[in-house]
C-alpha positions as CSV (number, residue, x, y, z in Angstrom):
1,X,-82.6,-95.1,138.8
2,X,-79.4,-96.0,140.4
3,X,-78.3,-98.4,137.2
4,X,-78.8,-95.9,134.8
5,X,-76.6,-93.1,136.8
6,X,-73.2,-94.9,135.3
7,X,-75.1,-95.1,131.3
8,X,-76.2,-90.8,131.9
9,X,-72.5,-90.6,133.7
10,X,-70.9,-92.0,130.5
11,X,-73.2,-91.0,127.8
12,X,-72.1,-88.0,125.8
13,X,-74.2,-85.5,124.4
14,X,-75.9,-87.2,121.6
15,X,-76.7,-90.1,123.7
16,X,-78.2,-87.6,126.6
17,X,-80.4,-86.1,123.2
18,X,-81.4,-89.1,122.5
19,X,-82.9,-89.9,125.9
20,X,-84.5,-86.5,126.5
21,X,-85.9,-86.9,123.2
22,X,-87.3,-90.6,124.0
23,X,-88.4,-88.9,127.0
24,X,-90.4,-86.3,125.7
25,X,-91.8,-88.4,123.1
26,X,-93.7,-90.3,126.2
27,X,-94.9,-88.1,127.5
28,X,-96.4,-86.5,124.5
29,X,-97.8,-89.7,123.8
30,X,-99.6,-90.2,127.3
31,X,-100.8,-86.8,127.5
32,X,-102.6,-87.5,124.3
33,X,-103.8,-91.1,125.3
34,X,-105.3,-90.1,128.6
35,X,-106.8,-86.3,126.6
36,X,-108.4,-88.8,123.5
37,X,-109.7,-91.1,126.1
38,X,-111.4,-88.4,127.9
39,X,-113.0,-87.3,124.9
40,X,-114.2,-90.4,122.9
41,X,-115.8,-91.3,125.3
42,X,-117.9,-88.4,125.9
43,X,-118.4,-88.4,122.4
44,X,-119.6,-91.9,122.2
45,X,-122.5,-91.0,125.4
46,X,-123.1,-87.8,123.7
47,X,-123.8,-88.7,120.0
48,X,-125.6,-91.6,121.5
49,X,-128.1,-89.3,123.4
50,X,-128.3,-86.6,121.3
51,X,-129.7,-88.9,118.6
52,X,-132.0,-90.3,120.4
53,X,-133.2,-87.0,121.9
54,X,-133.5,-85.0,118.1
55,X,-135.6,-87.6,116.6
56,X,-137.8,-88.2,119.9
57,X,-138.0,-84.2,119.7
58,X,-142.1,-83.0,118.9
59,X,-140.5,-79.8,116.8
60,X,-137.2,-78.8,115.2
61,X,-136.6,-76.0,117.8
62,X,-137.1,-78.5,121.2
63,X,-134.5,-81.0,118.8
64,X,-132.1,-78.0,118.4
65,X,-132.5,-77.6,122.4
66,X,-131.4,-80.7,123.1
67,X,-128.9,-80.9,121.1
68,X,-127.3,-77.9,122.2
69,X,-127.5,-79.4,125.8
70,X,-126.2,-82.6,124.9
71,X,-123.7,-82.1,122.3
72,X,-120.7,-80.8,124.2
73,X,-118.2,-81.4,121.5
74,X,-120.1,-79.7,118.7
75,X,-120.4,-82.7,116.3
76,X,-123.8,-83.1,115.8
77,X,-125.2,-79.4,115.7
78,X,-122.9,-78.3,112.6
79,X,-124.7,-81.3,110.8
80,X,-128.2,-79.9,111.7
81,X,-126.8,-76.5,110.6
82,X,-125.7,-77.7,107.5
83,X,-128.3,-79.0,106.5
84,X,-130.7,-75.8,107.4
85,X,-128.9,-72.9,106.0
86,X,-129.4,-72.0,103.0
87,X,-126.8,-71.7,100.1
88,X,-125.0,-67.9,100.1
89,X,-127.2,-66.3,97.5
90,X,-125.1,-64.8,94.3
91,X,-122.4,-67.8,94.3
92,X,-122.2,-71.4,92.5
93,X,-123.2,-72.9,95.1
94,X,-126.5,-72.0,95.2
95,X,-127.3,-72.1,91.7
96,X,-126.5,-75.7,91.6
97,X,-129.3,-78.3,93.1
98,X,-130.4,-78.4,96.3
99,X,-129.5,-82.3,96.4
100,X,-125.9,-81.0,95.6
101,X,-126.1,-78.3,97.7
102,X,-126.9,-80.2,100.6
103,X,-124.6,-83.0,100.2
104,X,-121.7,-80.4,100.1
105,X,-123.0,-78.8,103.1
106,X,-123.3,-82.0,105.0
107,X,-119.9,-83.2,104.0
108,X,-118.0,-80.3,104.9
109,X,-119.6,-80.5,108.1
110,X,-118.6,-84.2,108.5
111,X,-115.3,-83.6,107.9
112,X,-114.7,-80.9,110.2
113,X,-116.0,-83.2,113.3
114,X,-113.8,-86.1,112.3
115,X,-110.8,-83.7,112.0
116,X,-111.7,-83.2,115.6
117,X,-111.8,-86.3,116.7
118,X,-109.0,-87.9,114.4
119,X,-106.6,-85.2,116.0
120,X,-103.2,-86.9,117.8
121,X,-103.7,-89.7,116.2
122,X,-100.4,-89.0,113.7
123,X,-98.5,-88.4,117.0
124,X,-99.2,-91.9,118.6
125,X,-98.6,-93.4,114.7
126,X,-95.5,-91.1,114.7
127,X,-94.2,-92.1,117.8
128,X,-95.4,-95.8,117.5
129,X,-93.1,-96.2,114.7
130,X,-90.3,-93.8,114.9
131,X,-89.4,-94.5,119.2
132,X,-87.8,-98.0,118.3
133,X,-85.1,-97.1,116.0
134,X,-84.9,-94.0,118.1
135,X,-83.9,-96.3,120.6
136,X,-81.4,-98.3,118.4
137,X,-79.9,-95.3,117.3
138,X,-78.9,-94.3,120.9
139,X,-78.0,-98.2,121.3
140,X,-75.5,-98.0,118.3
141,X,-74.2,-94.9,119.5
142,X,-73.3,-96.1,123.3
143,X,-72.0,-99.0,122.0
144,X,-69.3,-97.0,119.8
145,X,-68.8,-94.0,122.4
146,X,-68.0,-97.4,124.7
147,X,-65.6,-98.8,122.3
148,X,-63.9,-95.4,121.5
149,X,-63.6,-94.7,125.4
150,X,-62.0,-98.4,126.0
151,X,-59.8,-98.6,123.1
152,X,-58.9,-94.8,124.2
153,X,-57.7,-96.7,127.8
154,X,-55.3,-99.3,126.3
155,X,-57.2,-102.2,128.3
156,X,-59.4,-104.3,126.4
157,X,-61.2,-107.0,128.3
158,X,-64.8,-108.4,128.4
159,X,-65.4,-106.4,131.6
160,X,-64.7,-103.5,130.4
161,X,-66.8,-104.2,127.4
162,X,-69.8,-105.7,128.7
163,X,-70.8,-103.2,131.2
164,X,-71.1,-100.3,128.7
165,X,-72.2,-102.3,125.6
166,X,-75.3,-103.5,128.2
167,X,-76.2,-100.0,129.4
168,X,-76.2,-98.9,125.9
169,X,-78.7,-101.8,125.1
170,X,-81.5,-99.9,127.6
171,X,-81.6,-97.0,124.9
172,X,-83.6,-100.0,123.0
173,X,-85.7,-101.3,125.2
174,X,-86.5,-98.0,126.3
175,X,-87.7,-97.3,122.1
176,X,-89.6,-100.3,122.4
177,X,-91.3,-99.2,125.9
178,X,-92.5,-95.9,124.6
179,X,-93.6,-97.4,121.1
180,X,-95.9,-100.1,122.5
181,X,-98.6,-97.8,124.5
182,X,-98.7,-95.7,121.1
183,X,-99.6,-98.0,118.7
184,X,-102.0,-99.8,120.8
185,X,-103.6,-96.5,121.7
186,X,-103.9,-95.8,117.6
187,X,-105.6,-99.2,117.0
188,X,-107.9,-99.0,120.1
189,X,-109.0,-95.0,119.2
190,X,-108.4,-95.9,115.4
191,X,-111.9,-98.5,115.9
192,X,-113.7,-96.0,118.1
193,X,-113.0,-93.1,115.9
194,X,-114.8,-95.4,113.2
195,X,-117.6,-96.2,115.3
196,X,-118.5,-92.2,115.6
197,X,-117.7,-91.2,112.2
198,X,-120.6,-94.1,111.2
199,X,-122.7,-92.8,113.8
200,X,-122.2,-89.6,112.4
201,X,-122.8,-90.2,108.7
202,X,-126.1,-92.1,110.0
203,X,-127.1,-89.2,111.6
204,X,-126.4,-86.8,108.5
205,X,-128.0,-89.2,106.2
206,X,-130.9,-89.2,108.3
207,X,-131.1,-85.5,107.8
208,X,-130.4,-85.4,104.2
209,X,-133.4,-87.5,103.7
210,X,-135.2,-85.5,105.8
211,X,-134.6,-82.2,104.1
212,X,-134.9,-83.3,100.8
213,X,-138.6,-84.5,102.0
214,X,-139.4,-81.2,103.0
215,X,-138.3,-79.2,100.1
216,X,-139.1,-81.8,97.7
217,X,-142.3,-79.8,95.3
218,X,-145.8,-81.2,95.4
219,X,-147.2,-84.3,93.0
């Protein structure tokens, strides 16, 4: 903290902005890295179990039980509750086919759960990408608020050069510093985010099939 009391000493406002706002882009990006790590991995243990606890279920109600006790992030009950309820009689939906119907109801369901878990996932792409030329921006600008203030003194020398040109130079590495934990955080919750949404679309497959069996009319 001590070597970067002379850069925040020197800096003028623009430069402080731009650390605050390097700052704050940090932290919003560990607060969601440590919240979406909570929560894929309960999803992971949850649709795992739940799965395995509908289909080993002896009726639909004990399967809606369990799901209800398992599911704590509401992914895999909307699927079974799409693909129970009946279309809204009177409307175009339900005078189309109950294949089509169905598949509609399914999907929307699906999409909803995946908006769940694919949210903050633009903020760490956002700030993956945007903290390094954040960073070069506030290095450009020390650089010339350091060459205004020396030409402004009449004594040009490397000294006087050097020692703010190099504490400009941390408004980069600082960019890249906040970038990195970002973008490997997308990748990493980018692959598990996958592995759910194909769990998922299993699951609601499974069910399609399911439904369709039971409604379909006799030989």
């Amino acid at each position: 903290m001590d070597g970067l009391a002379p850069f925040w000493e020197r800096a003028d406002s623009v430069a402080r902005f731009v650390a605050l706002l390097l700052l704050a882009m940090s932290v919003a990006a560990w607060v969601v890295i440590g919240w979406k790590s909570w929560l894929l991995r309960r999803v992971r243990r949850d649709i795992a179990r739940g799965t395995a606890a509908f289909w080993s279920a002896p009726t639909l109600a004990e399967a809606r039980q369990r799901l209800q006790a398992i599911d704590r992030q509401r992914l895999l009950l909307p699927l079974l509750d799409a693909a129970a309820a009946p279309a809204p009689a009177g409307t175009l939906e339900a005078a189309g086919q109950a294949q089509a119907q169905l598949t509609r109801r399914l999907r929307d369901a699906l999409h909803a759960g995946l908006a769940q878990l694919q949210f903050g996932q633009v903020l760490l792409a956002s700030v993956g990408s945007t903290a390094p030329f954040v960073g070069l921006f506030g290095t450009v600008w020390g650089i010339y608020h350091a060459l205004v203030g020396v030409a402004a003194s009449g004594r040009l020398s490397i000294e006087k050069v050097a020692g703010p040109v190099g504490e400009a130079l941390i408004m980069t590495a600082a960019g890249i510093a906040v970038a990195i934990p970002g973008v490997l955080a997308y990748n990493v919750f980018g692959q598990r985010i996958a592995a759910a949404e194909a769990e998922l679309e299993g699951f609601a497959h499974d069910l399609r099939e399911q439904a369709l069996d039971g409604r379909a009319p006799p030989a």
